[in-house]
VMD Tcl script that draws the C-alpha trace (Angstrom):
set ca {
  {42.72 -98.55 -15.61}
  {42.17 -99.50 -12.09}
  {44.09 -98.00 -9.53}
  {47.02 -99.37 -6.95}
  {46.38 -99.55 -3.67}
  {48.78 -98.04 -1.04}
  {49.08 -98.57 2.62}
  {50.00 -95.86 4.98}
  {51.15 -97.05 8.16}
  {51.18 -94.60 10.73}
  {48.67 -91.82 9.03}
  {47.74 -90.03 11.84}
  {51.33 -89.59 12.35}
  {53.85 -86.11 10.75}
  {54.97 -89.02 8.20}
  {51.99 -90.69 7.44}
  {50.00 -88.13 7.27}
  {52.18 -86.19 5.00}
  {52.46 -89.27 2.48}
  {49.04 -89.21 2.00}
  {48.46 -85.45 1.62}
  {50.98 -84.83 -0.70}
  {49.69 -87.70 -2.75}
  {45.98 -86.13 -2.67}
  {47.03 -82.84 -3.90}
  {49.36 -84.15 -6.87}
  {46.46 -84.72 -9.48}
  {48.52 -87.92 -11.45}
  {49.23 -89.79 -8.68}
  {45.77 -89.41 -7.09}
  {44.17 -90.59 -10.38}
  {46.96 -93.59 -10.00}
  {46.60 -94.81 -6.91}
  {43.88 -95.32 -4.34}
  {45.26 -95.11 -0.45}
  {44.15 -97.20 2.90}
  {45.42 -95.16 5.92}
  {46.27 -97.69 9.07}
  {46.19 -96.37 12.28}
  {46.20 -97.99 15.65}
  {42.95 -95.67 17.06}
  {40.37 -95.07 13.77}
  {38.65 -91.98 16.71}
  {41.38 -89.77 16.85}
  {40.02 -86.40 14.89}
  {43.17 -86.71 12.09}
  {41.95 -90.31 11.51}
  {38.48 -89.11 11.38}
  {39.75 -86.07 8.99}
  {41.23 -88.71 6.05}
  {37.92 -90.44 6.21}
  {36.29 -87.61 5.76}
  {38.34 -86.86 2.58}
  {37.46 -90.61 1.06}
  {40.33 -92.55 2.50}
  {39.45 -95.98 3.85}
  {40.79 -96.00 7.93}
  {41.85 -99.35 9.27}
  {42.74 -100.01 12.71}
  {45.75 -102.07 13.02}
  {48.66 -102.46 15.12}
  {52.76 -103.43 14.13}
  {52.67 -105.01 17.72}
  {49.72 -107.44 16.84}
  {50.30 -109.46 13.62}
  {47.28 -110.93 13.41}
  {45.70 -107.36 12.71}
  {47.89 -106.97 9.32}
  {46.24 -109.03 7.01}
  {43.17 -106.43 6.69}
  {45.58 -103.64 6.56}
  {47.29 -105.31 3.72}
  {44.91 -107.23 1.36}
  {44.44 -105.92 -1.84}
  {47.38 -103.74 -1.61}
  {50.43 -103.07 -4.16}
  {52.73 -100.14 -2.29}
  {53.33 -99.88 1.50}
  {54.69 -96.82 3.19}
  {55.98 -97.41 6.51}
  {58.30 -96.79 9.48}
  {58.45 -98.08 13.48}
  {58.63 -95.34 16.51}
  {61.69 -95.10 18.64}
  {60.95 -96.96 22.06}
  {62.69 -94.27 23.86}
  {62.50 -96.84 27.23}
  {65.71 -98.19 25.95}
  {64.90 -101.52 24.16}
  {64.09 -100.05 20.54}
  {66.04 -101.87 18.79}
  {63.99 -105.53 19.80}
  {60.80 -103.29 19.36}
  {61.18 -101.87 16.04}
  {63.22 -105.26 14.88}
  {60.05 -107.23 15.61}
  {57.21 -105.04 14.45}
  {59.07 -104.64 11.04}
  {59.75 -108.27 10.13}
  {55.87 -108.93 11.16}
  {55.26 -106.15 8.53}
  {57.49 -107.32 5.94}
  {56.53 -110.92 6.51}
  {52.73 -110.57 6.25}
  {53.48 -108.20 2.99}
  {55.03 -111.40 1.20}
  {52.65 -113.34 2.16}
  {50.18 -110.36 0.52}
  {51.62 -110.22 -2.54}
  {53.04 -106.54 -1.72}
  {55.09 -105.47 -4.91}
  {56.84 -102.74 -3.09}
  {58.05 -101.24 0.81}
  {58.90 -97.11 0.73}
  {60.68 -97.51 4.21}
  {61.06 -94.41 6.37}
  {64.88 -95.10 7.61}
  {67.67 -93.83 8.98}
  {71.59 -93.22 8.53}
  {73.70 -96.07 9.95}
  {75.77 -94.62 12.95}
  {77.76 -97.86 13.93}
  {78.48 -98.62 9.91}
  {79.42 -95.20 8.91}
  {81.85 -94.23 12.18}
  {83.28 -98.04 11.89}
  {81.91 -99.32 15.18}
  {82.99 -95.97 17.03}
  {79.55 -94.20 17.11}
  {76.39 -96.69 18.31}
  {72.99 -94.55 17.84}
  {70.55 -97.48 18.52}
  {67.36 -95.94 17.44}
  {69.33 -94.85 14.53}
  {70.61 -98.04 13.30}
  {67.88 -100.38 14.00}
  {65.82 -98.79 10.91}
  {68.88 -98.64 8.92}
  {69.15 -102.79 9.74}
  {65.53 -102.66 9.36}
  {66.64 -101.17 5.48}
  {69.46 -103.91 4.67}
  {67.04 -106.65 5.70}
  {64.29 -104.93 3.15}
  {66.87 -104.98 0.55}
  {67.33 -108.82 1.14}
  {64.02 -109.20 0.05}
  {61.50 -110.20 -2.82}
  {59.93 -106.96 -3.24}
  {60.88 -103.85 -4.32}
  {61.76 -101.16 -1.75}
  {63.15 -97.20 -1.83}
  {64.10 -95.76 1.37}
  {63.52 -92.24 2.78}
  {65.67 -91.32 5.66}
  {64.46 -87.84 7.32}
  {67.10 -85.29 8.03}
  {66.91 -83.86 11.70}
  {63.53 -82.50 12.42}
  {62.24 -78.88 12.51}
  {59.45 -80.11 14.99}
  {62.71 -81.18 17.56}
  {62.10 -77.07 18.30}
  {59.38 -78.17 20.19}
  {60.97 -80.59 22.26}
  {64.36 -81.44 22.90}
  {65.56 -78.19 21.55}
  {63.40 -76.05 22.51}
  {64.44 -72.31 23.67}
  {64.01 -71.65 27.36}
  {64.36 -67.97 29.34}
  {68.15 -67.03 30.11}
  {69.04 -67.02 33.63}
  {69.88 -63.45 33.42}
  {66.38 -62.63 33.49}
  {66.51 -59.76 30.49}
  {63.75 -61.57 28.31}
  {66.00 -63.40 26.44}
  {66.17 -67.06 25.68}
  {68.83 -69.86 24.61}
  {68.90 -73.27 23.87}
  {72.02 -75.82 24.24}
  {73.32 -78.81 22.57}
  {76.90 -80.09 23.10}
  {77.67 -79.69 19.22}
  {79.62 -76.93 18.18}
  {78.04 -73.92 17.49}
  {79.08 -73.48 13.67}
  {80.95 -76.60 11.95}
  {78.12 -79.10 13.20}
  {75.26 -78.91 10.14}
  {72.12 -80.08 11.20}
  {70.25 -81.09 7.77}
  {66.67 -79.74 9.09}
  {63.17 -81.58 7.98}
  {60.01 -80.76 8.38}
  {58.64 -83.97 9.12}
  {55.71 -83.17 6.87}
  {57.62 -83.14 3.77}
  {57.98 -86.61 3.79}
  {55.60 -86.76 0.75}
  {57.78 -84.83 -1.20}
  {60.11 -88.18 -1.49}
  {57.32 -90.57 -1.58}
  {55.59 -88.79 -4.37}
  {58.60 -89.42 -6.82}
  {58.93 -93.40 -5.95}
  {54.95 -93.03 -6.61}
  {55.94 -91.65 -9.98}
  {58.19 -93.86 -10.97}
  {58.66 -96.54 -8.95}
  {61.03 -98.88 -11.41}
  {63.51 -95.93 -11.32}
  {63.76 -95.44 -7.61}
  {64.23 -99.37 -6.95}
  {66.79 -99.76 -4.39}
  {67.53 -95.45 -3.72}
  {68.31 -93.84 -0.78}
  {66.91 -90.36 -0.08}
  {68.70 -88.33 2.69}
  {65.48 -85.73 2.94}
  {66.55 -82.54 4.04}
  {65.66 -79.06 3.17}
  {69.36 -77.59 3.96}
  {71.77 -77.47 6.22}
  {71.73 -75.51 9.55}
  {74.03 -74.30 12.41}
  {73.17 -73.88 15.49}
  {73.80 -70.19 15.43}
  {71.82 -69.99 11.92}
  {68.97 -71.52 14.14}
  {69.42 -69.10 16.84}
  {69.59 -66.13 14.63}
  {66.38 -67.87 12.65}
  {64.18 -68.24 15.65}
  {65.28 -64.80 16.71}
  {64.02 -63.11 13.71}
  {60.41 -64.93 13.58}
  {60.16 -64.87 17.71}
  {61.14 -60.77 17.60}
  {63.15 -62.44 20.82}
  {66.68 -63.00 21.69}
  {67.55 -66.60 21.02}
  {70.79 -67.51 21.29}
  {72.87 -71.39 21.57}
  {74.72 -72.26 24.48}
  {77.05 -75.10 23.96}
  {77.07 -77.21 27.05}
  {78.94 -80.37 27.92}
  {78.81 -84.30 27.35}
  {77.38 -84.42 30.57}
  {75.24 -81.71 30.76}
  {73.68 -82.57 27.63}
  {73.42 -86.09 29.12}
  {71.57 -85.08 31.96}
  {68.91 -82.66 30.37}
  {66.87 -85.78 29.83}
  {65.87 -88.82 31.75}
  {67.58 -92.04 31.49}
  {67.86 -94.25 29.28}
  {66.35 -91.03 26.78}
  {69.69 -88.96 28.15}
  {71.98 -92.06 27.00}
  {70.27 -92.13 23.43}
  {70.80 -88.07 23.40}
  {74.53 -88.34 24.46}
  {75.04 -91.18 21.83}
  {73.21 -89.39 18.47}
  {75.11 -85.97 20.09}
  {78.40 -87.69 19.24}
  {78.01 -89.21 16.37}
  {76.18 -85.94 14.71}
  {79.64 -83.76 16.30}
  {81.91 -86.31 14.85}
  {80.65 -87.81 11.74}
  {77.98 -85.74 10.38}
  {73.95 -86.89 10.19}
  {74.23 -88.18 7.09}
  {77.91 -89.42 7.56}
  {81.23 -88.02 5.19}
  {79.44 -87.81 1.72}
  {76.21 -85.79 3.40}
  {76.29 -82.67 1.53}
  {76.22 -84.46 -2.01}
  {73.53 -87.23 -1.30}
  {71.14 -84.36 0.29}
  {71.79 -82.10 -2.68}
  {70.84 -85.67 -4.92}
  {67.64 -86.40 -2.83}
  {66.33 -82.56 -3.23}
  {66.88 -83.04 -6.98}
  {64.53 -86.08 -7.29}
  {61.33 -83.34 -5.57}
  {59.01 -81.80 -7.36}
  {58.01 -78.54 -5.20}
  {59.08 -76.05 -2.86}
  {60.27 -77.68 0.38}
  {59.22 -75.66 3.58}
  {62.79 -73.91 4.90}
  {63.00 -73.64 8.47}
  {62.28 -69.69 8.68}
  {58.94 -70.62 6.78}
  {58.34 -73.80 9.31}
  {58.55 -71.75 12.91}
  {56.10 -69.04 11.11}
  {53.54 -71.61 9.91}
  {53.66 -72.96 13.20}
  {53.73 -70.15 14.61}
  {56.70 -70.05 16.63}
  {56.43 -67.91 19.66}
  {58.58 -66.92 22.92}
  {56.62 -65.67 25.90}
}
mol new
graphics top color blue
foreach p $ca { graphics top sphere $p radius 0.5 }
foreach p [lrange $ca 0 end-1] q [lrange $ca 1 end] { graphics top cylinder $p $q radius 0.2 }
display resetview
């Protein structure tokens, strides 16, 4: 039997990537389906890596339509997702590249869209929380659903790689070789559900599997649910440093980034506080979504030590 063709968008990417990994290393599936990886630079040395391992690279770009034919000829299944535009107009960005996606996959005959998405901030809150970057992909979902082709969506918890950036420890001003790291959530009754944004492939694997049963799902893909204390304590252990969370105000929180970034921060800092990632009914549709994997996700003690987490 021949095989089905998927298309990765983004495959150099955490996501991408991951999709296409896990789906290499899960002996079925690989016998199942063949994979094109799309990238928008076929020279970058993880683009360079997949060819290496017998996946076709493409060059194309979400931003230029006329590239997405070759991407998606021949095709069946399309994993994709759009990057936050963190210059503050994300919402037209990712609005446009999808529908070019979407719209050249009818026209390929695509039989189904695994769409990386989101929770929906100004649904779930009832107009009272607006996290743009947040609920562009989950508009990007409902217009999927409207669609003539199957779709499942993955929506990534908060990710473990965010220790790297936006939450990343820094020395304490009291200069005794400890560190902390702030937020403006409260330190113990605001549960992060942590990712590792490589895991990804863990959900897309099972829609692989079986496709007709996961028509229409929604995964909220999470490992399990963190404080910012458990954090602390975490990156204490695996640093053999003193981390510790300092909760810091609207404002302050605000103005650790620049704008329109610290607006965006402020905005997904509320709604997180207030309504939870994944919104009132989180715990139960994570504890669904971790059901439907087959394998050990990586737990966020087991993350910072593979990536070798370290405070200097």
């Amino acid at each position: 039997m021949s095989k089905q063709l998927l298309v990765v968008f983004g495959a150099t990417g955490n996501q991408g990537h991951s999709v296409i990994q896990f789906l290499l290393n899960h002996p079925e599936l690989s016998s199942q389906y063949s994979v094109r990886a799309v990238t928008r630079n076929a020279n970058t040395p993880t683009a360079q890596t997949l060819s290496s391992q017998g996946i076709e690279v493409v060059t194309a770009d979400l931003n230029d339509p006329s590239s997405l034919p070759a991407a998606l000829r021949g095709a069946s299944f399309v994993f994709a997702t759009t990057n936050s535009a963190y210059e503050g107009n994300t919402r037209e960005v990712e609005t446009r590249q999808a529908k070019a996606l979407c719209e050249e996959s009818i026209k390929q005959g695509i039989k189904y869209i695994i769409w990386s998405t989101l929770p929906h901030p100004e649904k779930i809150s009832g107009g009272k929380a607006k996290v743009e970057h947040f609920d562009v992909k989950a508009e990007i979902e409902e217009y999927i659903r409207g669609l003539p082709i199957d779709s499942a969506f993955v929506a990534p918890g908060s990710f473990m790689q965010n220790m790297y950036s936006v939450l990343a420890p820094r020395k304490s001003a009291a200069n005794d070789g400890s560190y902390i790291f702030t937020n403006m959530v409260h330190p113990t009754k605001t549960l992060f559900p942590l990712f590792d944004a490589t895991d990804v492939g863990a959900w897309t694997n099972a829609v692989l599997a079986e496709p007709a049963k996961y028509e229409g799902k929604f995964f909220a893909a999470a490992q399990g649910f963190y404080s910012m204390e458990d954090m602390a304590r975490i990156m204490s252990k695996v640093s053999g440093k003193t981390v510790e969370y300092e909760r810091i105000s609207e404002e302050q929180w605000q103005g650790s980034f620049p704008e329109p970034l610290g607006h965006m921060m402020l905005e997904t800092g509320i709604y997180q506080r207030d309504y939870g990632y994944y919104g009132p009914n989180m715990k139960e549709d994570v504890e669904w979504a971790q059901k439907q994997v087959q394998g050990q996700l990586t737990d966020f003690e087991s993350f910072l030590r593979k990536t070798e987490f370290k405070l200097e």
